[in-house]
N, C-alpha and C positions, 0 to 999 in steps of 0.2 A: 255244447252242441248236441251231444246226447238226448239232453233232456228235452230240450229245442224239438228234435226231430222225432220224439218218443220211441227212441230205444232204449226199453226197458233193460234188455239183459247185460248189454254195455251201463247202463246206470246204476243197473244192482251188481255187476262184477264190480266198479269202479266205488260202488258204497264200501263194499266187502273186503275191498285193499287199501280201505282207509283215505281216499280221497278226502278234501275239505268241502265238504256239504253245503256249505255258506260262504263261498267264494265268488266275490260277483269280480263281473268283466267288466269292458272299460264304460260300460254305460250304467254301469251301478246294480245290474241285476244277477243274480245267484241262477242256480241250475232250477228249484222252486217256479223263480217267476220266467223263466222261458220256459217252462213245461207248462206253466197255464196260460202265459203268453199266446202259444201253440196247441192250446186245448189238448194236449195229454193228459186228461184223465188217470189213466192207469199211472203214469212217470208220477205226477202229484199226488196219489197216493201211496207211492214206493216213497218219494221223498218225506212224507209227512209221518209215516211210520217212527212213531215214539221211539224206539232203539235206533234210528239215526238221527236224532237230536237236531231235525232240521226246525228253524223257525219260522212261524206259519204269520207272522207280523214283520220279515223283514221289509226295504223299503228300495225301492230304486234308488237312481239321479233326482226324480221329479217328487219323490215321499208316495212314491202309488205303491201298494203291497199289492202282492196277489190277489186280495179278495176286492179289490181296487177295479182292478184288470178282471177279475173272474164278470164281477157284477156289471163294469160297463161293455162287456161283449157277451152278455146273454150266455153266460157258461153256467145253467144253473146247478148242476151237476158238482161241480167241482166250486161252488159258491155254497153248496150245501156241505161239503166235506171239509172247506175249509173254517166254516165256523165250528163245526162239530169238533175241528180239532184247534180250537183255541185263536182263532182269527180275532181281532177286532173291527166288531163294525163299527166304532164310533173315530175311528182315526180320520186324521184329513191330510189330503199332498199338500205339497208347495202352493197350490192356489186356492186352498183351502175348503177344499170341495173334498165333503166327508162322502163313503159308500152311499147313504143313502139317496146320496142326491142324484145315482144315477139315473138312468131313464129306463129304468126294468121293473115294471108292472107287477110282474111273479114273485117280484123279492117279498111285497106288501105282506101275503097269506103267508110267507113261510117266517119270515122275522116276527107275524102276528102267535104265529104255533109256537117261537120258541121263545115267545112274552119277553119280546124287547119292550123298551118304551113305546106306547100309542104313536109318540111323536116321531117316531121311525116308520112305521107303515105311514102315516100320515103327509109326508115328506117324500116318502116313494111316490105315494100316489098323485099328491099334487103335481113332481118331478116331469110323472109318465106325462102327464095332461098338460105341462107346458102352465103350472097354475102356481109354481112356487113364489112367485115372487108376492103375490097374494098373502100367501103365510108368512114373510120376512117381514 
């Protein structure tokens, strides 16, 4: 709930007494993905901090990870942080719908900076334009 509501100093008092970092609730998600959930920013970067061993690939109920959730609500911010710290883009949910195939434009240039496969900007952009089914 914390991390939900981006209270940072309830989240870093509760890291600092040893809470379970990777504890999800009854809908399968960790304090991670209600804080990007919630577009806390700052909460997902206190989580992601390498000395609390949070994992930046865990997966709800539905297999959506944070960078799932970041990318399909235009969180670019905290889609950019969460690759840099070890996210995968190539994962897919339960309905097998990988990151890329969100509908986020922006994703194209940045995934193309950090020389993903072509076929990831490529995917995005068809995605954005409603032209995917073209590519399949």
């Amino acid at each position: 709930m914390a991390a939900a509501e981006g209270n940072y100093r309830v989240v870093e008092l509760l890291l600092e007494e040893g809470a379970d970092k990777n504890q999800k609730d009854r809908w399968g998600n960790t304090p991670l993905q209600d804080a990007v959930n919630a577009n806390q920013g700052p909460v997902v970067q206190l989580l992601l901090w390498l000395e609390h061993g949070v994992d930046p690939n865990v997966s709800d109920c539905d297999m959506r990870t944070p960078l799932h959730v970041a990318a399909s609500e235009g969180y670019d911010k905290i889609v950019e942080y969460l690759i840099a710290k070890g996210s995968n883009v190539n994962v897919e949910d339960n309905n097998y719908d990988a990151i890329i195939l969100s509908n986020i434009e922006q994703k194209v240039a940045f995934l193309n900076q950090r020389r993903k496969t072509e076929h990831v900007a490529a995917f995005c952009g068809a995605s954005s334009r409603g032209e995917l089914e073209k590519m399949l």
